[in-house]
N, C-alpha and C positions, 0 to 999 in steps of 0.2 A: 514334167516341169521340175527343174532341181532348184532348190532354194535352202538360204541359211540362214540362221538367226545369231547374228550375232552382240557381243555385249551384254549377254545377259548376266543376272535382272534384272539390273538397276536401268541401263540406260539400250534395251533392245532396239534392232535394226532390222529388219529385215532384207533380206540380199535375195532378188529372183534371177534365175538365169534362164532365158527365154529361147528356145531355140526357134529357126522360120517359122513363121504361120502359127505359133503360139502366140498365147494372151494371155493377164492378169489385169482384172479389175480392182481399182482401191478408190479410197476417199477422197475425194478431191482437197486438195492439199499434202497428202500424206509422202507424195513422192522428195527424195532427198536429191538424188542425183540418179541419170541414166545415162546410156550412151547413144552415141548421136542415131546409132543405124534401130533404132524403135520406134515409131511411129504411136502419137498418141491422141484419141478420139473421145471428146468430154461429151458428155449425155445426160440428160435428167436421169435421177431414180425412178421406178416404175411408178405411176401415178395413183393414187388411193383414192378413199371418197373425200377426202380434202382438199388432193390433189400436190403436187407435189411443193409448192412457194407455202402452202400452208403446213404442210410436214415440216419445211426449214425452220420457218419460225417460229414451231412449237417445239420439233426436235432441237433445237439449236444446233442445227446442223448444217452443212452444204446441202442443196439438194441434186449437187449434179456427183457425177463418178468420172471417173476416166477409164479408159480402155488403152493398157501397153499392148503394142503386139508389136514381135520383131520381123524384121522386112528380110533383104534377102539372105542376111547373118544372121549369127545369133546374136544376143544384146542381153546388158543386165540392167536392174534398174531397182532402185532402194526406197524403203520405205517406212517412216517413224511416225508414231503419232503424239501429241503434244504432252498427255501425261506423263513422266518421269517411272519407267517401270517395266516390268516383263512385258515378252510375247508370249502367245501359245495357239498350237496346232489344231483344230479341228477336225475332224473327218465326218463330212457329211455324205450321208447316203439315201438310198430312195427311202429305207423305215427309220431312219436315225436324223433328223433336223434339231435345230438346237435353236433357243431362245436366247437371243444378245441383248445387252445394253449398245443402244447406238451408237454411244459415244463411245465404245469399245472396236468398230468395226476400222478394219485395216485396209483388209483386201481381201479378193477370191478368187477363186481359179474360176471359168470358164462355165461349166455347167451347175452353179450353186444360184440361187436364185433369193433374193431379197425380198423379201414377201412384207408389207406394209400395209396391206389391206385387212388383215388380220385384227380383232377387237383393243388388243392389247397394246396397239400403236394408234389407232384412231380414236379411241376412248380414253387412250394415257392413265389406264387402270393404276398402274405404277405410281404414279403420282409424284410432285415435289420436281415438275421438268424433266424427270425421267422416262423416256419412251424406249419401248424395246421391241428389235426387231425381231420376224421367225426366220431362218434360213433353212430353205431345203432345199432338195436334187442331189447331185452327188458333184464330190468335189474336195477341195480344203477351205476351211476358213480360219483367214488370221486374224484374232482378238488381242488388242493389249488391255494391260491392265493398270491403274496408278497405284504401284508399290509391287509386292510379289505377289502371284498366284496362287491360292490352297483350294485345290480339287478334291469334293467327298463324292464318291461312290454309295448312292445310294439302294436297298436291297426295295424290290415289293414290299407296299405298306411301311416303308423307313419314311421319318419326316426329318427336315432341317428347317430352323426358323432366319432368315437373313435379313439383315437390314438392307434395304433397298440401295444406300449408296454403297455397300458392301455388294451388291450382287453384278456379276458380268455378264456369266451365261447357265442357261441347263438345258439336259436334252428336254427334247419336245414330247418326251415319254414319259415324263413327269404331268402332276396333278400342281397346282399351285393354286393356290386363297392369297390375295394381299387382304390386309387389316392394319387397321392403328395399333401401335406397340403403346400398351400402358392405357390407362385414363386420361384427361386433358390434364392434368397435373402435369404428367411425367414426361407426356410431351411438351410441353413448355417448358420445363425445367431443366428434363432429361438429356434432349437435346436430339432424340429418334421420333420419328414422325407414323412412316409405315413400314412395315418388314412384310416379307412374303413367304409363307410357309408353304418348301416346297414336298411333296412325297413321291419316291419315288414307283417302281425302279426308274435309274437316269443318272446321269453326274451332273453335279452342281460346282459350277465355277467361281469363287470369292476373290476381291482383290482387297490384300491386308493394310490401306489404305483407305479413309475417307476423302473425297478432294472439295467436299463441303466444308466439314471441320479444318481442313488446312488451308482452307480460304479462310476462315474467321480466324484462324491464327494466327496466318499474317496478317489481318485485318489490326488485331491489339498490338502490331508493333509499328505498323504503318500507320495505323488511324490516328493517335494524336500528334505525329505529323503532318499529316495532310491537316488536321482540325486548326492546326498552331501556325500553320501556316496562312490559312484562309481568313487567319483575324485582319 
């Protein structure tokens, strides 16, 4: 499958080019534009012990996907996800699976598999609305990020401490603890809730964006607006 990322980092695209009898899976919603000779097939995500309307509602997500796949040409077909921010490349394999933020997921090739039954989605260990998916099998997986991407390479026995709206992805060959950052002071004050320390070996994916914090941001210029207005 050949594909391209373009616009990066601020405002990434992703451009697939499909040849016959190829497919890419993505988010329901994520598609920009395709051409006419692709054919496309929406499907729930694979069902967990929630099942899958109760993933949506807790992931705040869709819980269907789509299926491209091109017919007797080949076809391209694009795709953005709503945060303002990089793409980036994946490579999953049979020992190499990686840990997503949901809301991070793009699209995949064909043989990756979205794994949601796993504790860390059904339990929402993560916490603060944040659920994260496992992805394995072999394949690509496309994650964006809100803002740019900073990748640490971590050694055996290396740790990285993240805050959780800071966290995208990590291999699945990492160890990871979530905990509360600080004492209830500093989370009330502070303004971090839980961070997840992760250790490796594995890489860890960061987006150098909050889209919490830049909600309440707009929030003090928009809020007494809407307040001034509702009198």
């Amino acid at each position: 499958m050949e594909y391209e990322i373009k616009y990066k980092p601020s405002y990434s695209m992703l451009v697939v080019k499909l040849e016959p009898n190829e497919s890419v899976t993505a988010e329901a919603g994520a598609m920009t534009y395709m051409e006419p000779n692709i054919k496309v097939n929406t499907r729930k995500r694979e069902k967990s012990l929630l099942g899958t309307l109760g993933l949506a509602l807790l992931g705040r997500q869709s819980f269907f996907v789509n299926d491209y796949q091109a017919q007797s040409t080949p076809g391209e077909v694009a795709f953005v996800s709503a945060p303002v921010g990089d793409i980036e490349i994946l490579e999953v394999k049979p020992n190499q699976g990686y840990i997503i933020q949901s809301a991070s997921y793009i699209a995949s090739t064909q043989n990756v598999d979205l794994d949601m039954k796993w504790q860390g989605f059904t339990k929402g260990l993560f916490g603060q609305g944040l659920f994260m998916i496992k992805a394995k099998g072999e394949g690509k997986l496309f994650i964006n990020a809100f803002g740019a991407i900073d990748k640490h390479t971590l050694d055996a026995g290396k740790s990285l401490i993240v805050d959780n709206f800071h966290l995208v992805a990590f291999s699945d060959t990492c160890d990871y603890k979530v905990r509360k950052f600080g004492g209830l002071k500093s989370t009330l004050l502070g303004g971090e809730g839980l961070v997840t320390e992760i250790r490796g070996p594995g890489d860890v994916y960061i987006q150098t964006k909050n889209l919490r914090e830049f909600v309440e941001w707009l929030w003090t210029l928009l809020g007494p607006r809407v307040k001034s207005r509702a009198r």
